[in-house]
C-alpha positions, 0 to 999 in steps of 0.5 A: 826831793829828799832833805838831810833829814827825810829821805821821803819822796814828794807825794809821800808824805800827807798836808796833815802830820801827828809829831810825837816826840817818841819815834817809838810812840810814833810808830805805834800811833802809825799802826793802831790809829792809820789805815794801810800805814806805809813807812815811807823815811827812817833816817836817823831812826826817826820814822816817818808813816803815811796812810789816812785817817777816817778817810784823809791823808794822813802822816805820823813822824817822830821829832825827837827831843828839844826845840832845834830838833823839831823846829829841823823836821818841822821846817823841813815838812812844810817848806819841801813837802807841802805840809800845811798843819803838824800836830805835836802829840807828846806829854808834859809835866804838869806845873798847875793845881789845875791839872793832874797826871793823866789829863790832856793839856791843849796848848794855846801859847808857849812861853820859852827860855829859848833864843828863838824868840828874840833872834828873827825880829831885832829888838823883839821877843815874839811870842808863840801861838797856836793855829786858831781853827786847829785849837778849834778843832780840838776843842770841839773835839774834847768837849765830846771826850769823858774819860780825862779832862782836858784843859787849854792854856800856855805851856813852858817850852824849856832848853833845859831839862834838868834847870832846877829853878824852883822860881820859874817854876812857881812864877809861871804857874801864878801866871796860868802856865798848864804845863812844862815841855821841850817842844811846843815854841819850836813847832809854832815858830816854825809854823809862824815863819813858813805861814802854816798851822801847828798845834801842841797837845799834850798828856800830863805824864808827870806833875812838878808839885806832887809826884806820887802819881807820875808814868812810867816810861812806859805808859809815857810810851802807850798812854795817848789815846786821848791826845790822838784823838783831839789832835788828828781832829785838830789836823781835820778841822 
């Protein structure tokens, strides 16, 4: 059955799914890393790929840009075809002295500025987390990877792009925050209401202190390596 946003059969879409941000990133993780890749949705441009990876079933699909956009596709997988672990593989600026511009951040937690956190549990600010066994899975995963470091800890997932508030910044850094996106909080909300696993894993494409080594738009779109390889070993952990 078909939702407002995928147009897959069930069956056509595996239990384990790598979400880029980029349906263009998607569909080249799609062709460079799955066997016998099959597109099988592209509504609204965001492109959906089924094949397997190292032997298991697995999916590759975009998620667009911000919170209400994932956490759409997001629920959407898990509650009408079955997904039962998604990986976010995108990038993030970093906001730590820790980290540098082409490392990989795992995020364990997502602090937000968004409502989600406050509108499913009155009186609560829920706090957002990552699935244990998958942050396993990663980890083991790095510890084998020389090439770039990489680095566990919460991430920012913010509504707003273009805010402009150097004191969130800074007050998010004294507390240990790797890193700023848009997405992460969405996908571990959702995870948390349908009872599935979810994981952000995230290449460091630009740096909140010191721009002088930032991506280009293009290399946000090539430069992952890494981020797939821990993150398709999260989804088979």
């Amino acid at each position: 059955m078909a939702t407002p946003h995928i147009a897959a059969e069930p069956g056509q879409i595996a239990p384990l799914v790598m979400m880029p941000g980029d349906p263009r990133r998607a569909d080249r993780i799609a062709k460079e890393y799955l066997a016998d890749a099959e597109l099988v949705s592209q509504v609204r441009g965001i492109t959906v790929w089924t094949g397997t990876y190292q032997g298991a079933p697995m999916s590759v699909m975009g998620s667009g840009m911000g919170i209400p956009s994932i956490s759409i596709y997001a629920t959407e997988l898990y509650r009408f075809y079955g997904v039962q672990r998604i990986v976010r593989v995108g990038t993030c600026g970093g906001m730590s002295s820790k980290v540098n511009v082409g490392d990989t951040v795992v995020g364990t937690s997502a602090h937000t500025n968004a409502s989600l956190s406050t509108l499913l549990v009155p009186g609560v600010s829920l706090s957002w987390a990552a699935s244990y066994p998958m942050l396993r899975g990663a980890m083991d995963a790095a510890a084998e990877l020389t090439d770039a470091p990489v680095h566990a800890g919460p991430v920012y997932s913010s509504d707003l792009f273009y805010l402009g508030r150097a004191e969130i910044v800074q007050g998010l850094a004294a507390l240990g925050t790797l890193g700023v996106e848009m997405e992460a909080a969405g996908l571990y909300a959702a995870a948390a209401q349908e009872a599935t696993e979810a994981l952000t894993v995230l290449t460091v494409s630009d740096h909140l202190f010191d721009s002088t080594h930032d991506m280009s738009a293009e290399e946000r779109e090539t430069l992952y390596a890494n981020s797939v390889k821990i993150g398709a070993a999260a989804l088979l952990a």
